[in-house]
C-alpha positions as a Markdown table, in Angstrom:
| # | Residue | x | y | z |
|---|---|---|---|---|
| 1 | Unk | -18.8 | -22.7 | 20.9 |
| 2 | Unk | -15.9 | -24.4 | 23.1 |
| 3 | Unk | -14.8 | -26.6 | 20.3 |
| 4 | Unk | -14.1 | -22.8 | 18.1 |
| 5 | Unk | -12.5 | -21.3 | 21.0 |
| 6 | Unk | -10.9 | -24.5 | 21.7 |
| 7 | Unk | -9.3 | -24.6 | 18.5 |
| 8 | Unk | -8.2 | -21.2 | 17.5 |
| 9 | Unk | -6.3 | -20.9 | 21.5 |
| 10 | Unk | -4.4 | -24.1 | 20.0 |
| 11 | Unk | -3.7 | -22.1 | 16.4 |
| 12 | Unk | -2.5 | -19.0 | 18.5 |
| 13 | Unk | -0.1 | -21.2 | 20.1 |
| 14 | Unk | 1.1 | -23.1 | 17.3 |
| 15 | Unk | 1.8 | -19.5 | 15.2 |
| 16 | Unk | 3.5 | -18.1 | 18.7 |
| 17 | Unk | 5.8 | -21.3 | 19.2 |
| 18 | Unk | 7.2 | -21.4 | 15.3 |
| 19 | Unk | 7.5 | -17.3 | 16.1 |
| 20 | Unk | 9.8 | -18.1 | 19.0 |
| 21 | Unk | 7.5 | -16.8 | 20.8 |
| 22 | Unk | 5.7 | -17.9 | 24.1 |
| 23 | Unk | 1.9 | -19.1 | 23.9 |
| 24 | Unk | 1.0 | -16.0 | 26.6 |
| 25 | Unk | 2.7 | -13.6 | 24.6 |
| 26 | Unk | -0.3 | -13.7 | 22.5 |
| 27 | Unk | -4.1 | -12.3 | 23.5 |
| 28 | Unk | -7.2 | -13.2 | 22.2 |
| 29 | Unk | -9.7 | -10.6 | 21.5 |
| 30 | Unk | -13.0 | -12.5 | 20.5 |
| 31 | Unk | -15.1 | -9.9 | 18.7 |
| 32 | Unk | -18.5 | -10.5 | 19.7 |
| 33 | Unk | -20.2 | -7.8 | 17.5 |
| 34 | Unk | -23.5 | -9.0 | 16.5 |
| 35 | Unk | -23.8 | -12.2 | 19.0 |
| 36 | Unk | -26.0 | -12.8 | 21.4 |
| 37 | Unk | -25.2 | -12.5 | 25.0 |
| 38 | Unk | -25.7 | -15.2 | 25.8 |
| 39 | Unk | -23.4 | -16.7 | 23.4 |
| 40 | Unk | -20.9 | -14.7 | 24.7 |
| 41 | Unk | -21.7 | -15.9 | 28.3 |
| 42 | Unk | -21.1 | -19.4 | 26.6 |
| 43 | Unk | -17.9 | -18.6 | 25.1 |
| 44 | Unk | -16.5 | -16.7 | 28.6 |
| 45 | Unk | -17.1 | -20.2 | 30.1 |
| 46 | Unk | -15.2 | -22.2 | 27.7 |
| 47 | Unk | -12.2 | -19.7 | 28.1 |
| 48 | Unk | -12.6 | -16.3 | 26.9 |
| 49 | Unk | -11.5 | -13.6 | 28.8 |
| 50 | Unk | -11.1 | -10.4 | 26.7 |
| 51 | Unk | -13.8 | -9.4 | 24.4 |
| 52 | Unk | -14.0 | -6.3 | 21.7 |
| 53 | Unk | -17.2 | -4.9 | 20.5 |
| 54 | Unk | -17.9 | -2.5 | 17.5 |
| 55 | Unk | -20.8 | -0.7 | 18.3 |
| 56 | Unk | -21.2 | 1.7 | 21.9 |
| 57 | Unk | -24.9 | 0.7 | 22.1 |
| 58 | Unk | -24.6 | -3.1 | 21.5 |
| 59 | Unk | -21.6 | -2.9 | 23.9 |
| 60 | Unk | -23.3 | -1.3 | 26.6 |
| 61 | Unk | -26.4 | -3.8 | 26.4 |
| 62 | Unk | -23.6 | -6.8 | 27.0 |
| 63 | Unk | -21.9 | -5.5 | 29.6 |
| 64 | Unk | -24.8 | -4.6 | 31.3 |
| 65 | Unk | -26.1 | -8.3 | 30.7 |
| 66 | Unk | -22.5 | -9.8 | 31.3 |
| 67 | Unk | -21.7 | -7.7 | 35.1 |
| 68 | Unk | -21.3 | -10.6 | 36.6 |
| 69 | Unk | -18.7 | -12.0 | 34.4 |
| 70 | Unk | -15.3 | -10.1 | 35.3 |
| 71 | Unk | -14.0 | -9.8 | 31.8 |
| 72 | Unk | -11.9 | -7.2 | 30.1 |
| 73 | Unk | -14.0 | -5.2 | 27.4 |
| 74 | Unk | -11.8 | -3.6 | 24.4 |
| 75 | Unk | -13.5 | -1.5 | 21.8 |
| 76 | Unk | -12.6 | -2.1 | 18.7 |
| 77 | Unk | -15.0 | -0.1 | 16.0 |
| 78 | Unk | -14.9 | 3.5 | 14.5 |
| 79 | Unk | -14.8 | 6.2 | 17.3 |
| 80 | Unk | -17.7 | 8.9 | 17.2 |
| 81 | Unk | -16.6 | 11.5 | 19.2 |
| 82 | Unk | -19.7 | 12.1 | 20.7 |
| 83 | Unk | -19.7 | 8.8 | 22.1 |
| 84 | Unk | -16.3 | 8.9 | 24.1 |
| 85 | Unk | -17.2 | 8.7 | 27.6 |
| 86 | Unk | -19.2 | 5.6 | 27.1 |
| 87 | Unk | -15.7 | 4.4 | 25.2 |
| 88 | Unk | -13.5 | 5.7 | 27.8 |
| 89 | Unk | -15.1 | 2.8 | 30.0 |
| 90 | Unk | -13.4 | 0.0 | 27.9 |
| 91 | Unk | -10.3 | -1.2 | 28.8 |
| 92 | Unk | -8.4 | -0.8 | 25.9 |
| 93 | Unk | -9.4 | 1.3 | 22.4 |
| 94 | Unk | -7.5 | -0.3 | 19.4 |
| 95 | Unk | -9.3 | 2.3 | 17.3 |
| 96 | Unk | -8.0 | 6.2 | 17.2 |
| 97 | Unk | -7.5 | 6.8 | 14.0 |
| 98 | Unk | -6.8 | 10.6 | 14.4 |
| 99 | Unk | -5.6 | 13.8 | 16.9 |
| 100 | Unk | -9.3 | 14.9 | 17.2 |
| 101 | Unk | -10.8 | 11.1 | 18.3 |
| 102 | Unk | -7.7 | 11.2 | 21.1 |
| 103 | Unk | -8.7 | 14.1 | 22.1 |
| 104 | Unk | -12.7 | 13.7 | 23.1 |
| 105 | Unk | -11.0 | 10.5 | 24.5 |
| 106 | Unk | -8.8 | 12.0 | 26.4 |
| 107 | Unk | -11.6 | 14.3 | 27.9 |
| 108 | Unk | -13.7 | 12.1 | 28.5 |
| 109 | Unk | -11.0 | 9.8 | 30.6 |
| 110 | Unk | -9.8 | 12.7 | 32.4 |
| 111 | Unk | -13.7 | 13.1 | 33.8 |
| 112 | Unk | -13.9 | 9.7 | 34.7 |
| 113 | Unk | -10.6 | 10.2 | 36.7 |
| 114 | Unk | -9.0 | 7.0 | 35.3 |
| 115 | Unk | -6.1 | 6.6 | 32.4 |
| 116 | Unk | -7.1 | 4.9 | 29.6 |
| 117 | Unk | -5.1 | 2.7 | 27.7 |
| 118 | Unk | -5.2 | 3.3 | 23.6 |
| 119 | Unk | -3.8 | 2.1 | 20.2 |
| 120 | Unk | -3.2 | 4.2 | 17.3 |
| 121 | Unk | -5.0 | 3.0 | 13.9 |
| 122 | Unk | -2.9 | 3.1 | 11.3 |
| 123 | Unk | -3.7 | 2.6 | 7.3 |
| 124 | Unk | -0.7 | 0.4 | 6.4 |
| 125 | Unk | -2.4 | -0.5 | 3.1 |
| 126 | Unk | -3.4 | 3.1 | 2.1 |
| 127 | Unk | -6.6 | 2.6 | 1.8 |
| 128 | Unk | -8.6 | 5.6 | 0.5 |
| 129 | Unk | -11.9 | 3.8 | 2.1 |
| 130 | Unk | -10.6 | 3.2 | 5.7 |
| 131 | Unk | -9.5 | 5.0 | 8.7 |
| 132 | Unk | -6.1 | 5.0 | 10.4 |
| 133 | Unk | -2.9 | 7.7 | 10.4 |
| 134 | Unk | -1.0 | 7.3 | 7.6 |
| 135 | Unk | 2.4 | 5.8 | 8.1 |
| 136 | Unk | 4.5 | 9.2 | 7.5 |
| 137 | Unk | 2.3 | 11.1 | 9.9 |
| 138 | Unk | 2.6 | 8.6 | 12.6 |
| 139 | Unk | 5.5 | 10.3 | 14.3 |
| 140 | Unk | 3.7 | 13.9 | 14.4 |
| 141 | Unk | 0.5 | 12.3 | 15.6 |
| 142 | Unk | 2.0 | 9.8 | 18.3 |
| 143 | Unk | 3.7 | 13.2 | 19.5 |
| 144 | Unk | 0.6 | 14.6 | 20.0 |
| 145 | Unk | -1.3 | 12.3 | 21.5 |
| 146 | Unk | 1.0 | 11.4 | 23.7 |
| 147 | Unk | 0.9 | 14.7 | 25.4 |
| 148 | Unk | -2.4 | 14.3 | 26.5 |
| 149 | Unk | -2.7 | 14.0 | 30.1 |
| 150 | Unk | -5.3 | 10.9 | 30.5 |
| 151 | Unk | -4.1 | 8.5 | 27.9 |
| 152 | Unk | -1.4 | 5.9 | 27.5 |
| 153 | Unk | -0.6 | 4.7 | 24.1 |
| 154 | Unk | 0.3 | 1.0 | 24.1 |
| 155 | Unk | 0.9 | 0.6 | 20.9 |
| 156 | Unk | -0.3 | 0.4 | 16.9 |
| 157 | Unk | -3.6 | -1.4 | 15.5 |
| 158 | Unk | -4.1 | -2.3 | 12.1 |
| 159 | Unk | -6.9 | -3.3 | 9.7 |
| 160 | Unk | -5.1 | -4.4 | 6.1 |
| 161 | Unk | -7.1 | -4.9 | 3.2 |
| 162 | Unk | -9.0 | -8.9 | 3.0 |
| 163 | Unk | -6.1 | -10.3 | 1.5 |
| 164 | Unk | -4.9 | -14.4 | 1.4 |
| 165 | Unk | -2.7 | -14.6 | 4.7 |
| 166 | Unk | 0.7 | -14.5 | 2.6 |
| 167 | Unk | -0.4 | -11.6 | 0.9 |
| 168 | Unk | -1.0 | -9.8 | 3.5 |
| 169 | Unk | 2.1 | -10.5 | 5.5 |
| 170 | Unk | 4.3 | -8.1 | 4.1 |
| 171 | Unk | 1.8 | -5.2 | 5.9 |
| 172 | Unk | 1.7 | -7.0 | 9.5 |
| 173 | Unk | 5.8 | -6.5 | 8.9 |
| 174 | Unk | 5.3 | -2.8 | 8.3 |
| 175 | Unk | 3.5 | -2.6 | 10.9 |
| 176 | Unk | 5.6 | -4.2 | 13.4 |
| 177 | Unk | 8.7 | -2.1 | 11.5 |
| 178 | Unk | 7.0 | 1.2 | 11.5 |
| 179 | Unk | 6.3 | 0.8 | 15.6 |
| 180 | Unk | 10.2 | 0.0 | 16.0 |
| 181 | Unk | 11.4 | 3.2 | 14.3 |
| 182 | Unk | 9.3 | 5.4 | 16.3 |
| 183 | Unk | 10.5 | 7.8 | 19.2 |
| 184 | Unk | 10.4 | 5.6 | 22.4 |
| 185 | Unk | 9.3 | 2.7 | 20.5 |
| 186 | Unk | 9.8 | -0.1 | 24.0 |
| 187 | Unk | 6.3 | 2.0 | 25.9 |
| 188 | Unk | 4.5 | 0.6 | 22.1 |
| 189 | Unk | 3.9 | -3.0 | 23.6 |
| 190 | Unk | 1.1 | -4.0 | 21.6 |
| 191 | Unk | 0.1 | -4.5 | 17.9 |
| 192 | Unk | -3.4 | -5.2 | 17.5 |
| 193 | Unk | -3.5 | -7.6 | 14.2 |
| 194 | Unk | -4.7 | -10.1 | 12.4 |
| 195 | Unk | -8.4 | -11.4 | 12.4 |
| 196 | Unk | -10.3 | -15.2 | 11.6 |
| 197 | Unk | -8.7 | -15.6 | 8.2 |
| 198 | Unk | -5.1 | -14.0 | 8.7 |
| 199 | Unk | -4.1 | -14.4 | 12.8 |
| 200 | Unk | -1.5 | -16.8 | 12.4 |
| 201 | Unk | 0.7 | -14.7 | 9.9 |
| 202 | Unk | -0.2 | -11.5 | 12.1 |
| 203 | Unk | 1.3 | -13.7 | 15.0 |
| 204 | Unk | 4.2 | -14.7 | 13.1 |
| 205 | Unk | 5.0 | -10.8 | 12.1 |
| 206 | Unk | 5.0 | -9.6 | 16.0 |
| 207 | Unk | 1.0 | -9.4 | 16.7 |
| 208 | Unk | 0.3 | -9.1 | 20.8 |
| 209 | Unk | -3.1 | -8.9 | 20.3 |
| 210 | Unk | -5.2 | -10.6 | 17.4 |
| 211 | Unk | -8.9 | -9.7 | 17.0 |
| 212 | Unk | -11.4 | -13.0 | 16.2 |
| 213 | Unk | -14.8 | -13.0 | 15.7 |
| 214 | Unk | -15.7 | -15.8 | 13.1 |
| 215 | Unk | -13.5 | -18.6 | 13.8 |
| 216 | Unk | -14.5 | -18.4 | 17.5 |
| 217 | Unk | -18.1 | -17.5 | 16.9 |
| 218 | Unk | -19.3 | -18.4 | 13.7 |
| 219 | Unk | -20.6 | -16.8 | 10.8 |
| 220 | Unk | -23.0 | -14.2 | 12.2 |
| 221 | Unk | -25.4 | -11.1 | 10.6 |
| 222 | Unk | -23.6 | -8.2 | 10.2 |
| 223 | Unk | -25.4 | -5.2 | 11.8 |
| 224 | Unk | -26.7 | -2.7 | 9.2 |
């Protein structure tokens, strides 16, 4: 477990220095989806300190299990809008993809009595089979959201189709392009992207945030 985390906080550093970038400019979001707690408990004591999860339930079960351990929780998976105000306790969501999961969010933030920090999805590959805002809308639906009284968009999050690294470059650009063009674009901070096999061209393209699960984890069984 140490020697995975151990080697992909040296690979975020490496991508971040030939970037021009500084080493802390880049956070690690080890996606624990489908790993045992105490795994997880494991990996927090080798280094970890921001975790994302996929599923509300699973989450809940860890953080229930993982109290003790301080750490910052980000949900990362598809947002059922019946499920908000158990989302609304995470301390970032990468994941709304349209006006309508914003605004359950925003309801359910505004009953907790806490702001909550979010990232608009967005489809940069067009893919017919994924979630996200589509690049042209971005502008109407970052208005929109925006005006919502209990949440404060950081930034963009992208998934792009499993491409090689160099391949898939050329989206973590549009990406990071799209968020400059956009109506106040310094209050976007973070771009969530890059995962295991792509992070260090994500990094290279302007990624704050890169999501890993395998390379820190290991191979594990996807959830049905």
């Amino acid at each position: 477990m140490s020697l995975g985390w151990t080697a992909v906080h040296a690979r975020v550093a490496a991508a971040s220095r030939r970037a021009g970038r500084a080493p802390d400019a880049v956070r690690i979001v080890a996606v624990s989806k489908g790993v045992a707690a105490e795994r997880v408990r494991e990996a927090v004591g080798a280094g970890v300190r921001e975790l994302g999860e996929n599923y509300v339930q699973e989450w809940q079960a860890k953080r229930e299990a993982l109290a003790d351990l301080g750490v910052q929780w980000h949900f990362i998976g598809r947002i059922q809008r019946n499920k908000a105000a158990a989302i609304a306790a995470a301390s970032l969501v990468h994941s709304v993809a349209d006006a309508r999961a914003a605004q359950a969010l925003d309801a359910a933030a505004a009953a907790r009595g806490m702001p909550l920090g979010v990232l608009l999805q967005v489809n940069v590959g067009g893919e017919a089979s994924k979630a996200g805002v589509a690049p042209g809308e971005l502008p109407r639906v970052l208005a929109a959201v925006r005006a919502l009284g209990s949440l404060r968009v950081e930034g963009l999050m992208a998934i792009p189709p499993p491409l090689p690294p160099e391949d898939v470059r050329p989206l973590f650009a549009a990406l990071r392009e799209l968020r400059d063009r956009q109506d106040d674009a310094g209050s976007l901070r973070q771009l969530s992207m890059g995962m295991s096999g792509d992070f260090e061209a994500a990094i290279e393209e302007g990624a704050t945030l890169v999501r890993i699960g395998t390379a820190i984890f290991g191979p594990r069984k996807e959830k049905a």
